[in-house]
C-alpha positions in Angstrom: -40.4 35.2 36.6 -40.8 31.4 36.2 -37.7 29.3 37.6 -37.8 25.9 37.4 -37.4 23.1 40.3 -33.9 22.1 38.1 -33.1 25.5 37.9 -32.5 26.2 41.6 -31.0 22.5 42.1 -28.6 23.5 39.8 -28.1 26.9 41.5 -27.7 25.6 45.2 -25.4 23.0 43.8 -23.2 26.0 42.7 -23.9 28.1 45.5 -23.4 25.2 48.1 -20.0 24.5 45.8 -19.1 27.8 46.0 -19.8 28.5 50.4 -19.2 25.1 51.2 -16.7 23.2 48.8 -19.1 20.6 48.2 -18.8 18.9 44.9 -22.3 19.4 42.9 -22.2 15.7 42.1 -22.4 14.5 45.9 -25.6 16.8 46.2 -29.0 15.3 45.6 -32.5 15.9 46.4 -32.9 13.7 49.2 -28.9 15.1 50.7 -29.7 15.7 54.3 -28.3 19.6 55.0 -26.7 18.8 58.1 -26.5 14.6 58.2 -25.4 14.5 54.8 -23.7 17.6 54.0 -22.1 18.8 57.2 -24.1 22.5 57.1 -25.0 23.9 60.3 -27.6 26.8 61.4 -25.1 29.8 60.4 -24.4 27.7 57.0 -28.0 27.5 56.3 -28.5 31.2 56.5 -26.1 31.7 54.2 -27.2 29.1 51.8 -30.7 30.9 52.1 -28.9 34.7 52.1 -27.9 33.3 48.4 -30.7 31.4 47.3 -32.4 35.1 47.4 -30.6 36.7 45.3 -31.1 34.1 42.6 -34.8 33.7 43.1 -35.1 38.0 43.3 -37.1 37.7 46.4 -37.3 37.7 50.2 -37.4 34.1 51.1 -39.6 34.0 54.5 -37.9 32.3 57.3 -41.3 30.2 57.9 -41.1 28.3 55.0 -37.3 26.9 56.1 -38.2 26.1 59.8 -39.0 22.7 58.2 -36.3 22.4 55.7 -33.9 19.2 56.4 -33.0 18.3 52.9 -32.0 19.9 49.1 -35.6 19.0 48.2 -37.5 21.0 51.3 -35.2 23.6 50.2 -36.4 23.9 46.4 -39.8 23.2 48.2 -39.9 26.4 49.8 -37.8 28.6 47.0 -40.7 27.6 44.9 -43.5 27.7 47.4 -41.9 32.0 47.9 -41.7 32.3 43.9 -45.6 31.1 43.5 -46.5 33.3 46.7 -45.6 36.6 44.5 -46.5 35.2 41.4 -50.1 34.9 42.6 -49.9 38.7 44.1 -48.5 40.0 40.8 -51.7 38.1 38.9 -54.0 39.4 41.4 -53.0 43.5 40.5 -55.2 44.7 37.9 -53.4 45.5 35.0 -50.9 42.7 35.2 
């Protein structure tokens, strides 16, 4: 499964719309999570909870320790996405 970086911005602008009543619009890659958008810890457990069940994966807590903004977050979405893509190209018959 090959999701694109736009792809999940546009899916945590509707996810953080639909948690968090932010408009999409006021949600960029460089939006600070807590600065800029008000989430705290518990908010960005749920944002992540979400963010799963669009990607179809465990997201590992290790890639978000160093998440601050919408960009880090994509970042590490993508970074879990390529992690099981490379397993899934490693099985023989796959």
């Amino acid at each position: 499964m090959s999701i694109s970086r736009e792809e999940i911005l546009v899916k945590v602008k509707e996810i953080m719309n639909e948690l968090f009543e932010l408009k999409p619009e006021s949600i960029h890659l460089d939006s600070r999570l807590m600065e800029d958008l008000g989430l705290d810890s518990i908010d960005a457990i749920d944002l992540i909870t979400f963010l799963q069940s669009f990607v179809g994966q465990r997201l590992q807590p290790e890639d978000f320790r160093s998440v601050r903004t919408i960009s880090d977050l994509i970042t590490a979405a993508e970074s879990t996405l390529n992690q099981v893509k490379n397993a899934d190209d490693k099985k023989p018959g796959v």
